[in-house]
C-alpha positions in Angstrom: 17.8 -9.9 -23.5 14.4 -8.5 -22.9 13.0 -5.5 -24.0 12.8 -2.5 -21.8 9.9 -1.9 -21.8 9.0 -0.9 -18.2 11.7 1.9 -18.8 9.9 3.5 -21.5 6.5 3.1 -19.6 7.8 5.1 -16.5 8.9 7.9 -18.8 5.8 8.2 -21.1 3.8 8.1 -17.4 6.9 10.6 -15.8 6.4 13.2 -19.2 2.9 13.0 -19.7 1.6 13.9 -16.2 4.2 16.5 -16.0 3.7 18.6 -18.9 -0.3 18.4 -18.4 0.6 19.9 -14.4 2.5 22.4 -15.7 -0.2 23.2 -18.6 -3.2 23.0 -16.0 -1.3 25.1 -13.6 -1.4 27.6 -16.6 -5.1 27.6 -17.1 -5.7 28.0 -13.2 -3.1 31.3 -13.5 -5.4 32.9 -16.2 -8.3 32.1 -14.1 -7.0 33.9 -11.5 -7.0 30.7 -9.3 -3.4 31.2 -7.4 -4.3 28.7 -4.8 -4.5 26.0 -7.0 -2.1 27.0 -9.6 0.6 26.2 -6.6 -0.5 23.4 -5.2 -0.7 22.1 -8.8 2.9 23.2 -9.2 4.1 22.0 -5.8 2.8 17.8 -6.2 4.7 17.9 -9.8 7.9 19.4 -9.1 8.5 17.8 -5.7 8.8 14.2 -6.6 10.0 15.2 -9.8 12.8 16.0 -7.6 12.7 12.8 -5.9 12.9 11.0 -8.8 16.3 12.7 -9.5 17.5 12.4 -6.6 16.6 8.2 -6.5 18.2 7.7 -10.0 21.3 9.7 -9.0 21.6 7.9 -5.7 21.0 4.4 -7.6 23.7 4.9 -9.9 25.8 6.6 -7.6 26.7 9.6 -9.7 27.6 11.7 -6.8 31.1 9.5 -7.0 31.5 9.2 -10.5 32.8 11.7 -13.0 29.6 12.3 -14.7 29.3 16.2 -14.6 27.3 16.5 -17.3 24.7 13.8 -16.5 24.4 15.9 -12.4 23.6 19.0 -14.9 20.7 17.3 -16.6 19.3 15.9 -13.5 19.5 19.6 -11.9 17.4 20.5 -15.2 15.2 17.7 -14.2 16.1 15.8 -17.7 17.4 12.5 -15.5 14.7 10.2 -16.4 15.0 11.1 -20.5 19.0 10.8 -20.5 18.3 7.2 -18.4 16.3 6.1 -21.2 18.7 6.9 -23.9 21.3 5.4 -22.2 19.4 2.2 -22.1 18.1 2.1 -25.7 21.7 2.5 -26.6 22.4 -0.2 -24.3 19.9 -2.3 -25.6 20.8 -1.8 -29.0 24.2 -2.1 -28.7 24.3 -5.2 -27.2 25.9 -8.3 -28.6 28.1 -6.0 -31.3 30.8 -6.2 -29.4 31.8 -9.1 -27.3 32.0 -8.1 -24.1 35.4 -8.9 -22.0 34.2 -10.8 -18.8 30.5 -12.4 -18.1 29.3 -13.1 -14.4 27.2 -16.4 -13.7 24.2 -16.2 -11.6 22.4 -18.9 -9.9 18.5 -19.3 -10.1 16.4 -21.7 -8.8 13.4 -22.7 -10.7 9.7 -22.4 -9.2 9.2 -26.0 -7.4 7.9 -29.2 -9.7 6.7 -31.8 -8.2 8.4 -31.2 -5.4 11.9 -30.5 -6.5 13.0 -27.4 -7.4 16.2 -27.5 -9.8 19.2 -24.8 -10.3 20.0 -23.4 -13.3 23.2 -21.0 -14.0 22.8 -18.3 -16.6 25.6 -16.0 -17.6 24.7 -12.2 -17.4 27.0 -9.9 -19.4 27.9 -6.2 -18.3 25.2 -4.9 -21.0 22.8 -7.2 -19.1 23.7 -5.9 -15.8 23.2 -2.5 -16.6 20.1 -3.2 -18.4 18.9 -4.7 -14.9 20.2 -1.6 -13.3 17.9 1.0 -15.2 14.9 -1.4 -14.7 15.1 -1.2 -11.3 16.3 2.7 -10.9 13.2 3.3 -13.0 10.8 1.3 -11.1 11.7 2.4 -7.8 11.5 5.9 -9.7 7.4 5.1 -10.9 7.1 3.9 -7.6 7.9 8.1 -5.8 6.3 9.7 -8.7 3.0 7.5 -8.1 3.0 7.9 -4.3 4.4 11.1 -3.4 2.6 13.0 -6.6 0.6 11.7 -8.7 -1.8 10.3 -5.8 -1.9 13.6 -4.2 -2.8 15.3 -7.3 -5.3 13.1 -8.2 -6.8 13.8 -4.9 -6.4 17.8 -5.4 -7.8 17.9 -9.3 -11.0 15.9 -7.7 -11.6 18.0 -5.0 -11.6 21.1 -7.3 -13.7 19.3 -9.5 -16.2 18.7 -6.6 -16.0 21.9 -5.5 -16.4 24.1 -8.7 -19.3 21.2 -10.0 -17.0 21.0 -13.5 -14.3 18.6 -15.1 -12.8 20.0 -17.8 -11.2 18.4 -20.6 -7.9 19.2 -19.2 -8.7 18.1 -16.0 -10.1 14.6 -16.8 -7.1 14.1 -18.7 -4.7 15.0 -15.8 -6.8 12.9 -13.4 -6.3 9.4 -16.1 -2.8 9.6 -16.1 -2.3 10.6 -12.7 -5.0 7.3 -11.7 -2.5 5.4 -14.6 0.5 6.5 -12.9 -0.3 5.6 -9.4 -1.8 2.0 -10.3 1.6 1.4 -12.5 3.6 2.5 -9.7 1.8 0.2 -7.4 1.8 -2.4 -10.0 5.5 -2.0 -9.6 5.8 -2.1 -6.3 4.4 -5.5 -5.9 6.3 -6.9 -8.7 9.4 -5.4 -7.1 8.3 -7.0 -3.2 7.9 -10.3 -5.3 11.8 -10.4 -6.6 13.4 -8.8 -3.4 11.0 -12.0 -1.4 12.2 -14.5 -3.6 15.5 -13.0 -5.0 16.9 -17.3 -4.9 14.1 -18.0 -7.8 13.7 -17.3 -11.3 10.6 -16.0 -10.9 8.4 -15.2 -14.2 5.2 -13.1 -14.2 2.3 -14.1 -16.3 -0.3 -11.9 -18.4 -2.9 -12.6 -15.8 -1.2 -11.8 -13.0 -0.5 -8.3 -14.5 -4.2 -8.1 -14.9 -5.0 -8.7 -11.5 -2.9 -6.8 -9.9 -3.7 -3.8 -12.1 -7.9 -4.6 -11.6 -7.1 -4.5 -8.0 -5.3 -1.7 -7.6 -7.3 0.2 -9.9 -10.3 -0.3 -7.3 -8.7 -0.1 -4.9 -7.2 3.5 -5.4 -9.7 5.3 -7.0 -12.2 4.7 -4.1 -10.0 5.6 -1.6 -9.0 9.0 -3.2 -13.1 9.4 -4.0 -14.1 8.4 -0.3 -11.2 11.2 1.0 -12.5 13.8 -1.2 -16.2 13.0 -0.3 -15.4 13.7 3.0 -13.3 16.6 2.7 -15.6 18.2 0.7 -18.2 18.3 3.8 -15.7 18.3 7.1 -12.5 20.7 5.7 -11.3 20.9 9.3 -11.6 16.8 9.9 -9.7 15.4 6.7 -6.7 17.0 8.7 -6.7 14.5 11.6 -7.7 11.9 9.4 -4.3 12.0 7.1 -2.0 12.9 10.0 -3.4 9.5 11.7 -2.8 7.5 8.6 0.4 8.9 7.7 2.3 9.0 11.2 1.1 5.8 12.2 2.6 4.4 9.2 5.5 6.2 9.5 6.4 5.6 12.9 5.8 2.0 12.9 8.6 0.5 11.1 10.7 2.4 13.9 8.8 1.5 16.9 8.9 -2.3 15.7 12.9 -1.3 15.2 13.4 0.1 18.6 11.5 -2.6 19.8 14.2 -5.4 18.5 16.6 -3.5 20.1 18.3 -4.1 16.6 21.7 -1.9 16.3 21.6 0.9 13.3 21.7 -0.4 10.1 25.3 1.0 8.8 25.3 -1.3 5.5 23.0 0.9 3.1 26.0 2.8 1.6 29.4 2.8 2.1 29.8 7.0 1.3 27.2 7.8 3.3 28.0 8.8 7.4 25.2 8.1 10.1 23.3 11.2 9.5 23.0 10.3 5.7 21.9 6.8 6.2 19.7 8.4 9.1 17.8 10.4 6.0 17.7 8.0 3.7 15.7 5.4 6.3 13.4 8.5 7.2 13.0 9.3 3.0 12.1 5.4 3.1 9.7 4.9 5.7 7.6 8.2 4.3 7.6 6.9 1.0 5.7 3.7 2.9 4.0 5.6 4.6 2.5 7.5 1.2 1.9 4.2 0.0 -0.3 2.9 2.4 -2.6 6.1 2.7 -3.8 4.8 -0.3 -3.4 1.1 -0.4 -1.9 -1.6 0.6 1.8 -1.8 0.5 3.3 -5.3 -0.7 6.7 -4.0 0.1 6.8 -3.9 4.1 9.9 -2.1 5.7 12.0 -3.8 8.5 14.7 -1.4 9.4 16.9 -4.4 11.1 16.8 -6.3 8.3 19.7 -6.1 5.9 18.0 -5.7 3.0 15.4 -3.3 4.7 12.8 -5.6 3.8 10.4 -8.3 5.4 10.3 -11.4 3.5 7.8 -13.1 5.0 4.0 -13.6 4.2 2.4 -11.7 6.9 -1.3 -13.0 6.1 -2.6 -11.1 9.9 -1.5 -8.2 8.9 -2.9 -8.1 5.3 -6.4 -9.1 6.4 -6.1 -6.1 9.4 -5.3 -3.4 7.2 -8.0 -4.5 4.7 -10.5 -4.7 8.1 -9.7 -1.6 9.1 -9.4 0.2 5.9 -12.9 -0.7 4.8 -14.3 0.0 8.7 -12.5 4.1 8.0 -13.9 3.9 4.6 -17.8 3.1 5.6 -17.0 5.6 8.6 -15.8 8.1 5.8 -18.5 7.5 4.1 -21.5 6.9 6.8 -20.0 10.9 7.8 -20.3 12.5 4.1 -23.8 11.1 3.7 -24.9 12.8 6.9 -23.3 16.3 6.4 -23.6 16.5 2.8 -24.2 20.0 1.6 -26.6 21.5 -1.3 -23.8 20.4 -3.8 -24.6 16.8 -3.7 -28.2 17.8 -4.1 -28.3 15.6 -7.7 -26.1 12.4 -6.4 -28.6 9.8 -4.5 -26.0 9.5 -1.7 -27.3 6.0 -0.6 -26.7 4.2 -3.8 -22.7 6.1 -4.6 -22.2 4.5 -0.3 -23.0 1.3 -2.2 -21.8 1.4 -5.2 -18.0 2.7 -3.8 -18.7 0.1 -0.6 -19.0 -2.8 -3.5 -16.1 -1.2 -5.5 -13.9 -1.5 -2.7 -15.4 -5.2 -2.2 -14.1 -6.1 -5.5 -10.6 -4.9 -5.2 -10.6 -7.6 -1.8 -11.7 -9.7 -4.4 -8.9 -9.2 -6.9 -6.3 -9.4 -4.6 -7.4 -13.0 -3.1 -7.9 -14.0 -7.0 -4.5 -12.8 -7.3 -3.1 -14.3 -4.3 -4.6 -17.9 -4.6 -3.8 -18.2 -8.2 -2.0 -15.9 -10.0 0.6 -14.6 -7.7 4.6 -16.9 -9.6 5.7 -17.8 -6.2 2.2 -19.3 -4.8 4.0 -22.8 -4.6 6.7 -21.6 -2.1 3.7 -20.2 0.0 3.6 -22.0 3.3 -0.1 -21.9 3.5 -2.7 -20.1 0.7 -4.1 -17.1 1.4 -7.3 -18.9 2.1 -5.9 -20.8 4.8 -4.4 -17.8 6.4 -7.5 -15.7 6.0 -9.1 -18.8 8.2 -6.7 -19.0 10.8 -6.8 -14.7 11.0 -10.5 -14.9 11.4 -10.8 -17.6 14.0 -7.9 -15.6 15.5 -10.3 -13.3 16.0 -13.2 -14.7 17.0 -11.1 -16.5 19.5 -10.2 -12.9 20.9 -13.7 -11.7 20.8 -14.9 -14.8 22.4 -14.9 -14.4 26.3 -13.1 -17.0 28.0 -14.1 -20.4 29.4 -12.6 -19.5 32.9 -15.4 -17.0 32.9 -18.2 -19.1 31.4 -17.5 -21.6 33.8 -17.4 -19.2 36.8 -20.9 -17.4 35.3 -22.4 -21.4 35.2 -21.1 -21.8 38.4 -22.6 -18.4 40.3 -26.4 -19.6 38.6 -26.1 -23.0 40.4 -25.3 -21.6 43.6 -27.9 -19.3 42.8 -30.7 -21.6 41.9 -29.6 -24.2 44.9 -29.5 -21.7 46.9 -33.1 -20.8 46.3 -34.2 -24.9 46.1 -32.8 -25.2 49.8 -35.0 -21.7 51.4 -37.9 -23.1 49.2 -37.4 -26.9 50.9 -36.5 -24.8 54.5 -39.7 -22.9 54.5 -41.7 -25.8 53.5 -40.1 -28.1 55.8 -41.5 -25.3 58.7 -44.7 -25.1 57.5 -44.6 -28.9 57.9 -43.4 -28.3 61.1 -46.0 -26.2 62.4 -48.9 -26.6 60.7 -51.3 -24.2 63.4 -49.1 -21.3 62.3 -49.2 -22.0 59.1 -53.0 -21.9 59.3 -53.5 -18.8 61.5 -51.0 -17.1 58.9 -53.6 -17.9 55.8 -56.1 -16.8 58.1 
């Protein structure tokens, strides 16, 4: 039985970042900054909330006689009573034998070719064990998207606009960047299993280190190129987000209502249409907070059973990288022409470069990761190399106008030139013909 770790990770992350909000939104009260005392207090406590809510609904203590436990989460203490509850599982385990086992089966990753089957008994300690692992990443996964990367994003504004980072504030800005590259961390380890729930599947040291390098890039120069930008253009960062977010919210719906798919009634059995109705729209804004900041390896299908997309969509990985790179110079191309008399010390060209190579480099950790790291690479159907090929010829052949009209183009400067061979051989076949006119004409 392995150690839960990741449990006590999420909790450290879930305890440390709030009780340095709740201390910062102190020291903006005595400085008589109200504004961000609030908004400090509003990104901790809401998906503080949501993280009750998710571990609640996870374990399903709305139906279960569990009084008690609904107090604590009402107090906010969920996530602490989760984790004693699984050290005492964990510890517990194996005293007593447990009445009845359940056998799962688990293909191993392909060798040679062949890929064998393996049964492996799972006890009820097991099982719950697996239970709080995944309440608790899916936990890491709201806190990081819904409050941590929105605070990171308010703390280095007000750090950009007061020209000062505290010691309080720089440590609130490291854990919150910790939290939200752990949550996204989990997140792709948690899109990996749900792909390939049939295998065994067994992440390696490296792979951890790649994703974490990746996302770590990758996040960080997003949240610098918003605040760049909203720093100069207050009144444009508004449009900008409400693109981002509605378009990622709406689109799992519009591809749903384009299947013509009936409504998915199989989330929970206690829950009536109008329930399940909230708990897709909770679902597709959590994916939509995730990718206003990166890329989401999780991508929502609403007519799928498991709500999920299993398939390796290389096209639409290499668009959103395009694109998000193309916003991000555009971001950034606008901040360096209406920067104001705060950025009088920065030399604007070389921070363009430097967060235009940064971002580079997360690209760059993501194909490392992809091509070699990633357990299930072997079960691809083509390598992320291929499928980056195929995208970008893909695109040229859509940029590339057609043959039809090529051909018709060739076609209009032959007729064009023949036509002006035949008046050339015309007019010298009647000068030919008439030579005295030709002659009183050069006269």
């Amino acid at each position: 039985m392995k150690f839960p770790g990741s449990v006590l990770v999420s909790l450290v992350l879930f305890v440390a970042e709030t009780a340095a909000a709740l201390c910062l939104s102190g020291a903006y009260r005595a400085a008589g900054d109200r504004m961000w005392q609030w908004l400090t207090l509003l990104f901790a406590l809401l998906p503080c909330a949501l993280v009750q809510l998710s571990l609640v609904f996870i374990h399903r203590d709305v139906s279960r006689d569990r009084p008690l436990v609904l107090l604590l989460h009402l107090l906010q203490l969920g996530p602490l009573v989760r984790c004693v509850e699984v050290f005492y599982i964990y510890f517990h385990a194996g005293r007593v034998e447990e009445p009845y086992v359940s056998i799962t089966k688990k293909r191993q990753m392909p060798k040679d070719g062949y890929s064998e089957e393996i049964e492996k008994e799972v006890g009820q300690a097991e099982g719950k064990l697996c239970t709080h692992r995944s309440a608790f990443s899916r936990a890491s996964v709201i806190q990081a998207f819904l409050g941590s990367a929105p605070q990171l994003t308010l703390q280095l504004y007000i750090c950009v606009l007061q020209q000062e980072i505290t010691a309080a504030r720089s440590i609130f800005m490291v854990l919150s960047l910790l939290s939200i590259v752990y949550g996204a961390l989990r997140c792709n380890i948690l899109a990996i299993k749900i792909k390939y729930d049939d295998y065994d599947v067994s992440v390696k040291p490296a792979a951890y280190l790649c994703i974490f390098m990746w996302r770590s890039f990758e996040i960080a120069i997003r949240v610098t190129v918003l605040v760049l930008f909203s720093s100069v253009l207050q009144i444009w960062i508004l449009p900008v987000v409400l693109v981002n977010f509605f378009g990622f919210f709406f689109y799992p719906w519009i591809l749903f209502w384009q299947s013509k798919s009936p409504f998915p009634e199989n989330i929970e059995k206690a829950l009536s249409r109008v329930g399940t109705t909230i708990v897709l729209c909770l679902l597709t804004f959590l994916y939509a907070g995730i990718n206003m900041f990166c890329w989401s390896a999780v991508q929502v299908k609403l007519n799928d059973p498991d709500l999920i997309n299993k398939s390796q969509n290389w096209y639409r990985l290499t668009v959103y990288y395009m694109l998000r790179f193309i916003e991000n110079a555009f971001l950034l191309l606008m901040w360096y022409l209406y920067k104001t008399d705060i950025y009088l010390y920065v030399c604007a060209p070389l921070l363009v470069l430097q967060l235009l190579i940064g971002y580079c480099m997360a690209i760059l950790f993501m194909l490392v990761f992809y091509q070699f790291c990633h357990p299930c690479k072997k079960l691809f159907s083509s390598s992320i190399s291929e499928g980056l090929l195929s995208c970008f010829k893909f695109l040229c052949f859509i940029c590339k106008p057609p043959k039809s009209s090529i051909l018709i183009d060739k076609a209009e400067v032959k007729s064009e030139n023949s036509d002006e061979v035949q008046s050339s051989s015309k007019t010298i076949d009647s000068q030919k013909g008439n030579p005295h006119q030709s002659v009183s004409s050069n006269a």
